[in-house]
N, CA, C and O atoms as a MOPAC input file, in Angstrom:
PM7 MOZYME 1SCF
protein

 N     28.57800 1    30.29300 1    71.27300 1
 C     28.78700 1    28.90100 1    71.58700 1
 C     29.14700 1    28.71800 1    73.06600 1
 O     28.92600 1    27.73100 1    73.76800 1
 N     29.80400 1    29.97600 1    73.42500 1
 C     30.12200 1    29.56600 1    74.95000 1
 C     29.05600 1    29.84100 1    75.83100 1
 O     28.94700 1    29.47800 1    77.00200 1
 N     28.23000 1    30.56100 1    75.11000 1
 C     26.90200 1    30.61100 1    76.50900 1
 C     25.86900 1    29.19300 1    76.35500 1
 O     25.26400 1    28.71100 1    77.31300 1
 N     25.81600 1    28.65700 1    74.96500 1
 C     25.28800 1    27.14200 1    75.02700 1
 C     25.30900 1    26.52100 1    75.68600 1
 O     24.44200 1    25.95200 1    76.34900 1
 N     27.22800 1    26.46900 1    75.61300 1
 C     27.62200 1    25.15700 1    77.06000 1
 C     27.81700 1    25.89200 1    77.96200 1
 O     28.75700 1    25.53300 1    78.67100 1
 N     27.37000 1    26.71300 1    78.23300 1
 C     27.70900 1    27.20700 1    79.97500 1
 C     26.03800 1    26.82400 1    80.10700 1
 O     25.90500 1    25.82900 1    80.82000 1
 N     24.86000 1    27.30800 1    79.64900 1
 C     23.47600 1    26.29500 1    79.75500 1
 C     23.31800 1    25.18000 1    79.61300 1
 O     22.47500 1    24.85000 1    80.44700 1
 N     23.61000 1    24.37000 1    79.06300 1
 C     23.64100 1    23.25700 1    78.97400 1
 C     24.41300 1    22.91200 1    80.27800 1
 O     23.70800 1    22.68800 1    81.26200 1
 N     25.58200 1    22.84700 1    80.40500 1
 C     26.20900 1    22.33900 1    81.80900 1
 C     25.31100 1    23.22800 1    82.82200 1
 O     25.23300 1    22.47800 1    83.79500 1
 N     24.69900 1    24.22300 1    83.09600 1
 C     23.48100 1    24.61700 1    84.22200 1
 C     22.69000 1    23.40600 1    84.31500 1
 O     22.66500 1    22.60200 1    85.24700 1
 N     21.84100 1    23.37600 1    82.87500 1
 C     20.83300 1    22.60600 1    82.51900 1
 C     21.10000 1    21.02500 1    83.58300 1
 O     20.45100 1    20.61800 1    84.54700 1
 N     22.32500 1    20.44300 1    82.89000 1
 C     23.00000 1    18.85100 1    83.64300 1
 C     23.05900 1    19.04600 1    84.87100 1
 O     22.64200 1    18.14400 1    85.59800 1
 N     23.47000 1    19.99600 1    85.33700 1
 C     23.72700 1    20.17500 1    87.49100 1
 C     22.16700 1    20.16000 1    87.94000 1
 O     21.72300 1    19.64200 1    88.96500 1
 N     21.52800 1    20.76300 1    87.06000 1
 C     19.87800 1    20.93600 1    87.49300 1
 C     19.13500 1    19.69400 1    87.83400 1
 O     18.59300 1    19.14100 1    88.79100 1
 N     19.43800 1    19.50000 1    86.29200 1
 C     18.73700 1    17.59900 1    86.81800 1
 C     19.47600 1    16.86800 1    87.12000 1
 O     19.07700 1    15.72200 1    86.91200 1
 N     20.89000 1    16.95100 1    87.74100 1
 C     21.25500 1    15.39700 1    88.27300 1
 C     20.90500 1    16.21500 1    89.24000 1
 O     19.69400 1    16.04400 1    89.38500 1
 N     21.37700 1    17.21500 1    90.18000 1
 C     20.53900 1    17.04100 1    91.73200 1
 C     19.63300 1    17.37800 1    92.27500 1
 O     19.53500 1    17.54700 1    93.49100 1
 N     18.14800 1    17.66000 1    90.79700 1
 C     17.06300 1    17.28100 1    91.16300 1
 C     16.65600 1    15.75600 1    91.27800 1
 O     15.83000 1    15.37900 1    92.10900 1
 N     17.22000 1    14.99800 1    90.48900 1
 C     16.82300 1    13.54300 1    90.59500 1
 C     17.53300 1    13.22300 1    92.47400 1
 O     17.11700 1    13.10900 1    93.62700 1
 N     18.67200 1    13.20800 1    91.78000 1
 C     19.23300 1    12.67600 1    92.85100 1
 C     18.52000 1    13.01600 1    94.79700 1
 O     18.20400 1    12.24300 1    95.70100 1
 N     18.54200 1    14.90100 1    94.65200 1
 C     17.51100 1    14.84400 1    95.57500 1
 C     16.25000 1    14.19700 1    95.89800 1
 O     15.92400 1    13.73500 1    96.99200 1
 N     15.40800 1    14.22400 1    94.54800 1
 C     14.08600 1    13.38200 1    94.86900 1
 C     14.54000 1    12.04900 1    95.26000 1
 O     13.81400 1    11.47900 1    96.07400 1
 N     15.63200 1    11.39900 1    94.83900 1
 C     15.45300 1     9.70200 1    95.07900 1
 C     15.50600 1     9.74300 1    96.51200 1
 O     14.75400 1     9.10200 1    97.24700 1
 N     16.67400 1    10.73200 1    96.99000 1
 C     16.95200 1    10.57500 1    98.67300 1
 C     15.64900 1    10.79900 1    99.37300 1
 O     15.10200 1    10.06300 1   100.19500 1
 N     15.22200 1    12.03600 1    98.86000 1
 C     13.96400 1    12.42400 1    99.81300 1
 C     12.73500 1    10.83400 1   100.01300 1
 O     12.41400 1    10.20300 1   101.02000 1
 N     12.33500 1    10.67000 1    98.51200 1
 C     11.71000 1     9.37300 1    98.57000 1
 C     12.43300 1     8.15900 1    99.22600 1
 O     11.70900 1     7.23300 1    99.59300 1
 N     13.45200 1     8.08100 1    99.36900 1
 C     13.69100 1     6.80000 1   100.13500 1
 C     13.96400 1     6.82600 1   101.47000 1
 O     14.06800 1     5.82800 1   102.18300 1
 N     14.10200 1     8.17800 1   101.87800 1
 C     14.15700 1     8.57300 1   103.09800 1
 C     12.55500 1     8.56100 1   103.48500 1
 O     12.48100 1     8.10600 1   104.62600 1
 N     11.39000 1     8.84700 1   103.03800 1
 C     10.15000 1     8.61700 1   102.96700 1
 C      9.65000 1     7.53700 1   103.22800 1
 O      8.84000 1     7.25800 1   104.11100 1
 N     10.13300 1     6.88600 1   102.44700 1
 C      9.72000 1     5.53100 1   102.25800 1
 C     10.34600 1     4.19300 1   103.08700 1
 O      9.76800 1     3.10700 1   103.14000 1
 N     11.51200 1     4.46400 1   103.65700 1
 C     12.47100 1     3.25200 1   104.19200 1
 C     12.26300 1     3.92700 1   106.06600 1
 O     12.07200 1     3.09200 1   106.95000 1
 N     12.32200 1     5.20700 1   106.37200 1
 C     12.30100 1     5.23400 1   107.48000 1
 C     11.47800 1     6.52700 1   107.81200 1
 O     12.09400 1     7.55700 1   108.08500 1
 N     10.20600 1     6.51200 1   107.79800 1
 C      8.68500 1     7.53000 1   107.97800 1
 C      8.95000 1     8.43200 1   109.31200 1
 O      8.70700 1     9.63100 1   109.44600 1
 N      9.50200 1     7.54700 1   110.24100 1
 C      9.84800 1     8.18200 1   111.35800 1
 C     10.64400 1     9.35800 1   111.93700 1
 O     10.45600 1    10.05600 1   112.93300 1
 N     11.93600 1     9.35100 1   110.65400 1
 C     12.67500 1    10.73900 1   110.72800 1
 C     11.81700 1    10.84400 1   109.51800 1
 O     11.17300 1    11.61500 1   110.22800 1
 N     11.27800 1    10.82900 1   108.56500 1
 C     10.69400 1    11.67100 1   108.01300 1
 C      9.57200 1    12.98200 1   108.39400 1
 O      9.43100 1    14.19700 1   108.25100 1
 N      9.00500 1    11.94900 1   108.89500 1
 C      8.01800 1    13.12300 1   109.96700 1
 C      8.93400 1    14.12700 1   110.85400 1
 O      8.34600 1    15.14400 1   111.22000 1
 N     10.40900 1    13.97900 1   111.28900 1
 C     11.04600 1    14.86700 1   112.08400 1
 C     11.62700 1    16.40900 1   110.96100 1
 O     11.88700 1    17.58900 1   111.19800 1
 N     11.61000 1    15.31600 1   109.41600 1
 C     12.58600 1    16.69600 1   108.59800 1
 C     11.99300 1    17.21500 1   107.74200 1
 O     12.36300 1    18.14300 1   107.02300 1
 N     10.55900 1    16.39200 1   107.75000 1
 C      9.84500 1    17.32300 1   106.65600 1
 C      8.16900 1    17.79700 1   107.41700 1
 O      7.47200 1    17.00100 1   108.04500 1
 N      7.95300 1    18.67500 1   107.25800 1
 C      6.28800 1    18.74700 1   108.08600 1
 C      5.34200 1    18.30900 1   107.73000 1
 O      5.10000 1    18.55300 1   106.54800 1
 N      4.40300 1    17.53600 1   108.41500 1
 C      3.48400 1    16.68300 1   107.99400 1
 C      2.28000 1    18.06800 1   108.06000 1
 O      2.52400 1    19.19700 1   108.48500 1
 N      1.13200 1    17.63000 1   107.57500 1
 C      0.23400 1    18.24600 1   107.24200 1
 C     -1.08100 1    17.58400 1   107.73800 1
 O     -1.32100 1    16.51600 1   107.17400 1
 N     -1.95000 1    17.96600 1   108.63400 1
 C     -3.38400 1    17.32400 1   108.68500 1
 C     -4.49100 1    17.76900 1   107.74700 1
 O     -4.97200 1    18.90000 1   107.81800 1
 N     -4.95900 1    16.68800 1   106.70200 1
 C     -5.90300 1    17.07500 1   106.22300 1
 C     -7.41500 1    16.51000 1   106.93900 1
 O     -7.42700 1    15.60800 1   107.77600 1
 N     -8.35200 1    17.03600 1   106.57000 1
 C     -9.83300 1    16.64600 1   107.18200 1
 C    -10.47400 1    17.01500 1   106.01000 1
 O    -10.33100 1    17.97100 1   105.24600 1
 N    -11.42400 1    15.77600 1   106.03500 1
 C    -12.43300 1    15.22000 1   105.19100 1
 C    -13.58100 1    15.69800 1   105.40500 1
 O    -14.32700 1    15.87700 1   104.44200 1
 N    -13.89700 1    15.94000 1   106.39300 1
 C    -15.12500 1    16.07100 1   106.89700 1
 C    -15.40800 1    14.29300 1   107.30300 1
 O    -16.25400 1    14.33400 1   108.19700 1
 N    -15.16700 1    13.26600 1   107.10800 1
 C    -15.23600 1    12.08200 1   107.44000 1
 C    -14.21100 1    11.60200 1   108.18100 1
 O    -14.37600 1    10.46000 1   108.61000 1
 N    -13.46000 1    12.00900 1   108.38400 1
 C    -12.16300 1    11.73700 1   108.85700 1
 C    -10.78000 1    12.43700 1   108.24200 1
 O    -10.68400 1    13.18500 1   107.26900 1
 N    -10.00700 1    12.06900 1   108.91100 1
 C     -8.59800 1    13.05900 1   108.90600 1
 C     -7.40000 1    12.10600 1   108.81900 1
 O     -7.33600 1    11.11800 1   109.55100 1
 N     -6.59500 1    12.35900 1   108.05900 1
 C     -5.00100 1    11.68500 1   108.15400 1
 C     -4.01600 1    13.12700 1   107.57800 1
 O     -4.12300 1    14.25700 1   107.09900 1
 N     -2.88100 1    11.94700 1   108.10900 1
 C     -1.61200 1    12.70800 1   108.34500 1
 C     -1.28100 1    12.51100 1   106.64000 1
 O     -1.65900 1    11.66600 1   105.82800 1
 N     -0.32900 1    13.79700 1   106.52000 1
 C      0.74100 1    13.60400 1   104.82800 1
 C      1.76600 1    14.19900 1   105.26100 1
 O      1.67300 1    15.32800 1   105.74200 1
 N      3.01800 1    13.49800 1   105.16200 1
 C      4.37100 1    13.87000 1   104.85400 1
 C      4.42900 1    14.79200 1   103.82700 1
 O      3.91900 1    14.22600 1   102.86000 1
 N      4.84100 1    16.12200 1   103.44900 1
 C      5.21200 1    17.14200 1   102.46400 1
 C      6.35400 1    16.44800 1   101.90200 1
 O      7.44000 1    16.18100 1   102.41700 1
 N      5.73400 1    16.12300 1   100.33000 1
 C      7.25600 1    15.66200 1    99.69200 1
 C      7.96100 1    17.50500 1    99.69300 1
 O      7.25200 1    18.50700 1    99.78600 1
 N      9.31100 1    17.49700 1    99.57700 1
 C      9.85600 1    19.14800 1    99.99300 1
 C     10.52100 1    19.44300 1    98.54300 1
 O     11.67300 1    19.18700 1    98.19100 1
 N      9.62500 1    19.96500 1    97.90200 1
 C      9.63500 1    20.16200 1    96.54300 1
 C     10.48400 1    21.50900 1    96.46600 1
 O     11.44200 1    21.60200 1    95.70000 1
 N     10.03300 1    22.67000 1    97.40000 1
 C     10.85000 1    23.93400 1    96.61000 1
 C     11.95300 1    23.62500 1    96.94300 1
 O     12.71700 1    23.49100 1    95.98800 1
 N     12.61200 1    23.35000 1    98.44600 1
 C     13.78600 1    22.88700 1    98.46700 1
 C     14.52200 1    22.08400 1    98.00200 1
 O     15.66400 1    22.02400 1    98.45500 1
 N     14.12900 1    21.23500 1    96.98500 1
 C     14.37900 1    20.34600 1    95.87300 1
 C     14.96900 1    21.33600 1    94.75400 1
 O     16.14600 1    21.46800 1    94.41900 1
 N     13.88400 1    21.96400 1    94.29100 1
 C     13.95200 1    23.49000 1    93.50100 1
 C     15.32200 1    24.15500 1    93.44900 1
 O     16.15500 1    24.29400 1    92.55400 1
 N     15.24800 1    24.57100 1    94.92300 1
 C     16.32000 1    25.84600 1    95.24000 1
 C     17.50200 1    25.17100 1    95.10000 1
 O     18.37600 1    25.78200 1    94.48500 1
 N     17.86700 1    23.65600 1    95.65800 1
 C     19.10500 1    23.30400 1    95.60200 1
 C     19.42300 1    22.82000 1    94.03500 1
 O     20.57500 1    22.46300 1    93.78900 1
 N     18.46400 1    22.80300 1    93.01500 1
 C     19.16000 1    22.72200 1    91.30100 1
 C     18.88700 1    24.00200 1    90.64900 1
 O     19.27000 1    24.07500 1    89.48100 1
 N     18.36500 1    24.92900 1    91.09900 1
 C     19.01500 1    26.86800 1    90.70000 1
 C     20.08100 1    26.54100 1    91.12700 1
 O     20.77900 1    25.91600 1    90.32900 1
 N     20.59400 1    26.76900 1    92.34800 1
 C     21.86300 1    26.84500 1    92.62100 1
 C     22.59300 1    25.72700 1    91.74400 1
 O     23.42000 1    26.03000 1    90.88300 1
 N     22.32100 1    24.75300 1    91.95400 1
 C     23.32400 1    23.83900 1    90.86600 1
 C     23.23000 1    24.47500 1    89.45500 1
 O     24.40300 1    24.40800 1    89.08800 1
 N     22.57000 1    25.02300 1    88.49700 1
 C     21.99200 1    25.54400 1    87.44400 1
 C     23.02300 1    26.86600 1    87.58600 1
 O     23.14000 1    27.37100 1    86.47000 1
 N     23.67400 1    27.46600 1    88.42500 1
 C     23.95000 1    28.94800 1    89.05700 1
 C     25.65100 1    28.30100 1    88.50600 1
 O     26.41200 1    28.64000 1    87.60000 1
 N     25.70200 1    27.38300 1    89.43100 1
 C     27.10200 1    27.22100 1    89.83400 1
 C     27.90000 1    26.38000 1    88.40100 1
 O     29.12400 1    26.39800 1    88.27100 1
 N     27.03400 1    25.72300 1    87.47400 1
 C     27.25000 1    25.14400 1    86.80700 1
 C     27.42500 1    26.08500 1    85.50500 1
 O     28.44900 1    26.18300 1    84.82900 1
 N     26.15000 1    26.78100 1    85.29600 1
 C     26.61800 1    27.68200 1    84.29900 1
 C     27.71600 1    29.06100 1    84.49300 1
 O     28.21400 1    29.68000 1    83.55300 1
 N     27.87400 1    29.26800 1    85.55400 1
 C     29.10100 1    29.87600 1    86.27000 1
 C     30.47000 1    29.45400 1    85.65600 1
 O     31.14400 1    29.86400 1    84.71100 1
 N     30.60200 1    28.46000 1    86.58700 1
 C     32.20900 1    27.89400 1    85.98800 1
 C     32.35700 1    27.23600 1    84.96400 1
 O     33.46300 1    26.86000 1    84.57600 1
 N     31.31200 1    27.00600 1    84.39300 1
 C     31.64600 1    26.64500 1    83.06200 1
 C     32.19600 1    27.91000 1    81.98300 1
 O     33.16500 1    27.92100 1    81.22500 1
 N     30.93300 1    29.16900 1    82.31600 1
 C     31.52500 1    30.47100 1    81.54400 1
 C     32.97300 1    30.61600 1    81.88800 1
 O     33.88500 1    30.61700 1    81.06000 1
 N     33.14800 1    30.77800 1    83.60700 1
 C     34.48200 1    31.63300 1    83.64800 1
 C     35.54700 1    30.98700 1    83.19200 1
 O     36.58300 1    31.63200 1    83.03300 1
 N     35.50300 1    29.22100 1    82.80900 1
 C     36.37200 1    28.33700 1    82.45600 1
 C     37.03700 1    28.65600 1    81.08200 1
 O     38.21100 1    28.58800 1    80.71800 1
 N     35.46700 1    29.16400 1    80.20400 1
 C     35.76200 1    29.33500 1    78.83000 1
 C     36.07000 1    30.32800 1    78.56500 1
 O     36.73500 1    30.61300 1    77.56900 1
 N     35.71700 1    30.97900 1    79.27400 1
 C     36.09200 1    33.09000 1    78.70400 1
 C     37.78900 1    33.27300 1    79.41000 1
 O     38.40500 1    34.27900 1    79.05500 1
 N     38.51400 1    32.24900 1    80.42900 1
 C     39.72000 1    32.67800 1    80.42800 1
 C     40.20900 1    31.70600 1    79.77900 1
 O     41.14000 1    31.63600 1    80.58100 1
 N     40.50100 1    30.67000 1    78.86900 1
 C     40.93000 1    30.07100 1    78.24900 1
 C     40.84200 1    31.10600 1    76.44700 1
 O     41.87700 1    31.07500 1    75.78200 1
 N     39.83500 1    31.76200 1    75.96600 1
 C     40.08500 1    32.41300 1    75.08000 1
 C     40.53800 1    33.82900 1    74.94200 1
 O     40.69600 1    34.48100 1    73.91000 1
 N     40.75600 1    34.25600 1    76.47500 1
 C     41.76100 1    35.50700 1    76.20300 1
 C     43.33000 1    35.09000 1    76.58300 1
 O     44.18100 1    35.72900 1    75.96300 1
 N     43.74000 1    34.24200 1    77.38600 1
 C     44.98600 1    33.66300 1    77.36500 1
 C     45.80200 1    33.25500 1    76.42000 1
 O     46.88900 1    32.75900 1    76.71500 1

């Protein structure tokens, strides 16, 4: 039971600051393009007809920062529960 909720609380850190990251990234995208182009790398594609620019939505780094939440969450949740039942 205690490794459940030590996943489960991973699981919750995962997706609140995957959401939460995506909303920032998108509204940082979307409200001001200008530092966007400074923090994320744009990309030229070509058509063969023509060419435009794309902002990289920054997905692994989205990723990496809810492992780590997923890390840290199922972490202290274990060490919370495993010293509360030998005490």
């Amino acid at each position: 039971m205690v490794y459940l909720k030590s996943i489960l609380a991973g699981i919750a850190g995962f997706m609140v600051t995957t959401i939460i990251s995506s909303a920032a990234a998108l509204a940082l995208i979307a409200r001001y393009p200008q530092a966007a182009l400074r923090i994320f790398p744009a990309q030229r594609h070509d058509l063969q007809w023509g060419s435009y620019y794309y902002v990289n939505f920054p997905f692994w780094q989205i990723v990496v920062a809810g492992v780590a939440a997923f890390a840290i969450g199922f972490g202290w949740t274990l060490r919370r529960s495993t010293t509360r039942t030998q005490a």
